[in-house]
C-alpha positions in Angstrom: 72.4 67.2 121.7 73.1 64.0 119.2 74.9 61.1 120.8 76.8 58.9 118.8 78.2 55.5 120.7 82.0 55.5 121.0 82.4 52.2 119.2 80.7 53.9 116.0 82.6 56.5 116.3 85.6 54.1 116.1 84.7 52.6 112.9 84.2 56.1 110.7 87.5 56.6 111.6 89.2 53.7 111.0 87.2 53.2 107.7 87.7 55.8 104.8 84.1 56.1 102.9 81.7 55.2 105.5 82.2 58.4 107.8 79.1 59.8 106.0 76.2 59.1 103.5 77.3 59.6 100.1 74.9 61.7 97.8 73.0 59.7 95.2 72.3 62.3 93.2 76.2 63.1 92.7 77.3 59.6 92.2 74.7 59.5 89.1 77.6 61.4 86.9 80.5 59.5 88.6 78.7 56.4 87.5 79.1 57.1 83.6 82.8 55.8 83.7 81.2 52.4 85.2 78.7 51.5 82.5 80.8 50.5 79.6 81.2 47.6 82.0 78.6 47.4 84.5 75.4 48.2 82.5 73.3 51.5 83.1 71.2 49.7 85.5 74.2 48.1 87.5 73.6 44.4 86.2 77.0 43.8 85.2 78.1 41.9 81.9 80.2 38.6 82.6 81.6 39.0 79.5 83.9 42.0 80.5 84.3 39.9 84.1 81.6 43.0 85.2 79.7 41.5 88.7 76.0 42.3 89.4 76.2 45.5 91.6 72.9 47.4 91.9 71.5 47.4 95.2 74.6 46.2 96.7 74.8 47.6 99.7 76.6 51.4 100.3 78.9 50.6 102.9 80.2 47.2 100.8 80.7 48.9 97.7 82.7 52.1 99.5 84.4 49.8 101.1 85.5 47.6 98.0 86.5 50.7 96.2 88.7 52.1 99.1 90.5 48.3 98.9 90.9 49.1 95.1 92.7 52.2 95.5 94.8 51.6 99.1 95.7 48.2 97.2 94.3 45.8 99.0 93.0 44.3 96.3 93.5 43.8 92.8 97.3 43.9 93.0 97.9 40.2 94.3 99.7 37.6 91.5 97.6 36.3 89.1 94.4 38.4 89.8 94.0 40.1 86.4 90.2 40.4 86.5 90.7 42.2 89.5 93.4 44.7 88.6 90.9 45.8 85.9 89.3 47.7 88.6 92.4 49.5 89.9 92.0 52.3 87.4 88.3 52.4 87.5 89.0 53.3 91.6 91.9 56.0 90.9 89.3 58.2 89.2 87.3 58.8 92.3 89.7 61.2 93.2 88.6 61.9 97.4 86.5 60.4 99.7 83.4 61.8 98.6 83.7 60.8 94.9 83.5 57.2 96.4 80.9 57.7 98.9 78.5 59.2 96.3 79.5 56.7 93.5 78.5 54.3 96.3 75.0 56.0 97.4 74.1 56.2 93.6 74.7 52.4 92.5 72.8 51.1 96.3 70.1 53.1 95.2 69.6 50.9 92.1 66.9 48.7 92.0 68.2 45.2 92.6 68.7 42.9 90.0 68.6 39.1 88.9 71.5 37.9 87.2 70.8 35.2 84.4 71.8 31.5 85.9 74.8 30.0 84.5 75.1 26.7 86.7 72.9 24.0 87.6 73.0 22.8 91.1 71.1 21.3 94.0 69.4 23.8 95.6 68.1 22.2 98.5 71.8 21.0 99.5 72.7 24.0 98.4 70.4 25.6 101.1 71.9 23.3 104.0 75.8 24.2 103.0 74.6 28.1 102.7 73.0 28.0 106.3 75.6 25.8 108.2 78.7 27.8 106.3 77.5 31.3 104.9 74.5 32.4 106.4 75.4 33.7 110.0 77.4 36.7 108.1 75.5 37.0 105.0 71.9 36.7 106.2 69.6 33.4 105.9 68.7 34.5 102.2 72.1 35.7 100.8 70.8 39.6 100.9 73.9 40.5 103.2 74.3 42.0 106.8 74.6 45.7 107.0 75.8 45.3 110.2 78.7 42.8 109.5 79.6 44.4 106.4 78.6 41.7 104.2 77.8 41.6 101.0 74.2 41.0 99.1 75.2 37.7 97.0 72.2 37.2 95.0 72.9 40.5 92.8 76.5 39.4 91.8 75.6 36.8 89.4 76.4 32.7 90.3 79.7 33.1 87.5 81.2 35.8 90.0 80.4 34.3 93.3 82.1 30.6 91.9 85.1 32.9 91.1 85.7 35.2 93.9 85.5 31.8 96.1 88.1 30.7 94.3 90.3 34.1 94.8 89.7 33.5 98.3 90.9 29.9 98.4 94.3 30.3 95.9 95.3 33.8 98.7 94.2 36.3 95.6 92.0 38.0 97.6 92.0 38.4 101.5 95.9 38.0 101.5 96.5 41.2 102.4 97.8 42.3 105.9 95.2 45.0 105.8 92.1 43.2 104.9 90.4 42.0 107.8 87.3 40.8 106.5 88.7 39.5 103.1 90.9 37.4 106.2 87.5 35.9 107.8 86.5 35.1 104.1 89.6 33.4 103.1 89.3 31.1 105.9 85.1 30.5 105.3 86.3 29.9 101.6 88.6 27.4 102.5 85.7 24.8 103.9 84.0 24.4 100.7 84.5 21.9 98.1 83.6 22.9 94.3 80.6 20.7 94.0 79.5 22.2 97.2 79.9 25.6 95.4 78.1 25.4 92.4 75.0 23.8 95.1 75.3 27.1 97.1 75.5 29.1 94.2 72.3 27.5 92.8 70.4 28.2 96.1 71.4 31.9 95.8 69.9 32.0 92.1 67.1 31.4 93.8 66.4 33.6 96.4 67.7 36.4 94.2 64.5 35.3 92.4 62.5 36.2 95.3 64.3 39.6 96.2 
C-alpha cells in the first residue's frame, strides 16, 4: 500500500498541473505552437520577448501556464509582453495538455543564453547569495522544492525585465499569486546596478550548468 503524506496531498489539490507527471512524449506535438517563438530547442529568441525555457523545471513551467490561463498573469496594466502569452496558454485546452507541454520542454537539454550585460560578477555573487539564493539555490538552478525557478536558462535580458515587472506590481499583484507575492517583495530590495551585477553572476554559472 502507497503512502503519500497529507501535506503533498494538499498541494496537488490546490495546484492545477502538478497532480501528476505530464507525458513528454505527448507535449512534443503540443510544443509546435511554441517554436515560432521559443526555438525548437527551447532557447528562446529576445527578439519576439521569447525567455530561455528548456530545462526549466516541470512543475515551474505548469505552474506559469496555469497563471496564464486563470489570469494571474499577463492581464495586469501595462504588461504587453506578457499578455502575448495568454493565447499561447488557452490552447492547452485541459490539464493534461499543460502537464505534458510541461514534461516535454523540462526534458530539454538546458541551454546558455548569449550575454547581453556586463556586470561584476563577484558582487554580483554576494547580492545573489545574501538576496536570491535561499529560494533559488546557491547557483541560480532553482529549488524543486520551493517552486523556484532555474534562472540561468532565461537569458540575463529576461531576468533584468521580469525584476522590473515585479517592482512596478506587473507581476505578483495578483490576490491569487502567492509566490509572485514573495517575489514582489524580494524584487523590491534591489537596485538596478545591483541587478545587472546579479544578472552577470547568473551568466556565469549557466556557463557551468
Amino acid at each position: 500500500m502507497n503512502f503519500r503524506p497529507p501535506i503533498l496531498l494538499l498541494t496537488v489539490l490546490l495546484i492545477p498541473g502538478l497532480a501528476a507527471a505530464g507525458d513528454a512524449e505527448s507535449g512534443e506535438a503540443l510544443y509546435a505552437a511554441c517554436i515560432a517563438c521559443h526555438g525548437e530547442n527551447g532557447a528562446g529568441n529576445a527578439a519576439l520577448n521569447a525567455p530561455g525555457i528548456a530545462g526549466q523545471s516541470e512543475s515551474y513551467l505548469a505552474r506559469q501556464l496555469w497563471d496564464f490561463k486563470n489570469g494571474r498573469r499577463g492581464k495586469e496594466p501595462g504588461d504587453t509582453t506578457g499578455a502575448q502569452m495568454l493565447p499561447m496558454a488557452a490552447m492547452l485546452t485541459d490539464g493534461d495538455a499543460v502537464a505534458n507541454v510541461a514534461a516535454y520542454i523540462a526534458a530539454m537539454p538546458a541551454t546558455q543564453p548569449a550575454a547581453t550585460i556586463e556586470g561584476d560578477v563577484v558582487n554580483g555573487q554576494k547580492l545573489f547569495t545574501g538576496k536570491c539564493g535561499a529560494c533559488h539555490g546557491g547557483q541560480g538552478w532553482g529549488n524543486e522544492a520551493l517552486f523556484t525557478p532555474r534562472l540561468t536558462v532565461i537569458g540575463d535580458w529576461y531576468l533584468i525585465r521580469q525584476v522590473g515587472k515585479f517592482q512596478e506590481s506587473m507581476r505578483g499583484a495578483h490576490e491569487d499569486s502567492t509566490y509572485g507575492k514573495q517575489m514582489a517583495m524580494m524584487a523590491k530590495t534591489v537596485s538596478e546596478d545591483e541587478l545587472t551585477d546579479i544578472a552577470a553572476f547568473l551568466n556565469e554559472q549557466g556557463a557551468q550548468q
